[in-house]
C-alpha positions as a printed Julia matrix, in Angstrom:
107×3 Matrix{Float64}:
 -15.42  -11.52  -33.95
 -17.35  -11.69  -30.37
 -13.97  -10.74  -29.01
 -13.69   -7.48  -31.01
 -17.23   -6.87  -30.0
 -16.44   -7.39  -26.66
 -13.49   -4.88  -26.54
 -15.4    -2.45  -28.31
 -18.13   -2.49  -25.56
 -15.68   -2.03  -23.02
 -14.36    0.91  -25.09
 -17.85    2.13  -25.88
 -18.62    2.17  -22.48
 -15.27    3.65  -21.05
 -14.48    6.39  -23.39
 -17.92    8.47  -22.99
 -18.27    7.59  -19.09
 -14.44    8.97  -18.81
 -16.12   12.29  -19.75
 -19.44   12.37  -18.69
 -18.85   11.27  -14.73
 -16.41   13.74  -14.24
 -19.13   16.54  -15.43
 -21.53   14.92  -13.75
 -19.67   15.66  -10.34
 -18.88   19.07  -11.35
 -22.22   20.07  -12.46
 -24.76   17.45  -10.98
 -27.95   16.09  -13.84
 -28.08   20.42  -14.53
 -30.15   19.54  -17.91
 -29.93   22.72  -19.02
 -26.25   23.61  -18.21
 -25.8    20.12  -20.59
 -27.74   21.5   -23.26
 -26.21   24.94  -23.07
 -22.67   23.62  -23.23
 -23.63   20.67  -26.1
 -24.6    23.59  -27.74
 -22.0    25.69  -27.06
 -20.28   25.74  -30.46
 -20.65   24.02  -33.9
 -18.75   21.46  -33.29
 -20.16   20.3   -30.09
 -23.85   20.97  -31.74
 -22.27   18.69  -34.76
 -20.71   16.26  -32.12
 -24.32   15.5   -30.16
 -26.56   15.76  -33.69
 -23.85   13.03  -34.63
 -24.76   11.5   -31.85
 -28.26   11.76  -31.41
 -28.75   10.77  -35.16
 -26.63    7.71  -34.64
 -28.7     6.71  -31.63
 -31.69    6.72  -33.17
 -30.39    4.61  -36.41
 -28.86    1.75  -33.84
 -32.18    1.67  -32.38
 -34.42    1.52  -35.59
 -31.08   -1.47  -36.79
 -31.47   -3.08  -33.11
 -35.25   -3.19  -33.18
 -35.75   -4.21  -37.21
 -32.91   -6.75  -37.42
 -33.6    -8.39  -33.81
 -36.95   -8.91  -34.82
 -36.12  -10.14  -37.92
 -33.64  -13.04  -36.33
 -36.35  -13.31  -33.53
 -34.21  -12.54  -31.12
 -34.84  -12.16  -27.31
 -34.3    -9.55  -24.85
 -34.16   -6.32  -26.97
 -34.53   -4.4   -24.57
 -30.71   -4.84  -23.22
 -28.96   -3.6   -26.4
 -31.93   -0.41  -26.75
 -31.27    0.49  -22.66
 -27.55    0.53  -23.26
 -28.23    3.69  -25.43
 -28.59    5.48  -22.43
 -24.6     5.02  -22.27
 -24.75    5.65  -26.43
 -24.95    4.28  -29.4
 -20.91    3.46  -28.89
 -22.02    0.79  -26.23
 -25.43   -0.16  -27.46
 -24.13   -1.15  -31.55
 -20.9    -3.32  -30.44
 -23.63   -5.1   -27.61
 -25.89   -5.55  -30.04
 -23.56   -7.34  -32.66
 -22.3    -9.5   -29.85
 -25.58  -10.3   -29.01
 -26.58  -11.46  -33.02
 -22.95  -13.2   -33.14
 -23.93  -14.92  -30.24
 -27.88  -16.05  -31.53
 -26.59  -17.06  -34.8
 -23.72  -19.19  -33.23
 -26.79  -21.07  -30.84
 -28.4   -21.45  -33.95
 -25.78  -23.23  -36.29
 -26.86  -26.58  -36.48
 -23.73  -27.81  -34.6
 -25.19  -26.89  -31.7
């Protein structure tokens, strides 16, 4: 599974920087020209509440479930939301693949 997880962080990562970069350099961090156009329409006003709502969920999951498993370094899994919730969900499921697999009594 910590290969799927894997791949979807690279495609979590990838898929929203493919469109956001290029905007980037055509408009520079203009917050309100980004605001204007993510609210251009109702679908791109359904896309980012999608979005937005989603964030906030993987955050409340991240925060409730790594505390739960006493898990370190949080903060790496909540930062990548900056990218979105795309990136930070797969990362953090890596991450918990990876704590419960140190913790097996295997190891």
């Amino acid at each position: 599974m910590q290969i799927v997880y894997i791949l979807l962080c690279i495609a979590g990562t990838a898929l929203p920087l493919s469109q956001f970069i290029p905007w980037l350099s055509g408009h520079g961090l203009n917050v309100p020209i980004l605001l204007q156009q993510a609210t251009s329409s109702h679908i791109a006003a359904f896309a980012w509440a999608d979005v937005l709502i989603s964030g906030i969920v993987v955050a409340a999951f991240v925060l409730a479930e790594g505390s739960r498993l006493a898990m370190r370094r949080l903060w790496v899994p909540l930062s990548c939301l900056v990218v979105g919730p795309s990136l930070a969900l797969p990362l953090f499921l890596l991450l918990r693949e990876r704590h419960f697999a140190a913790a097996a009594p295997n190891n």
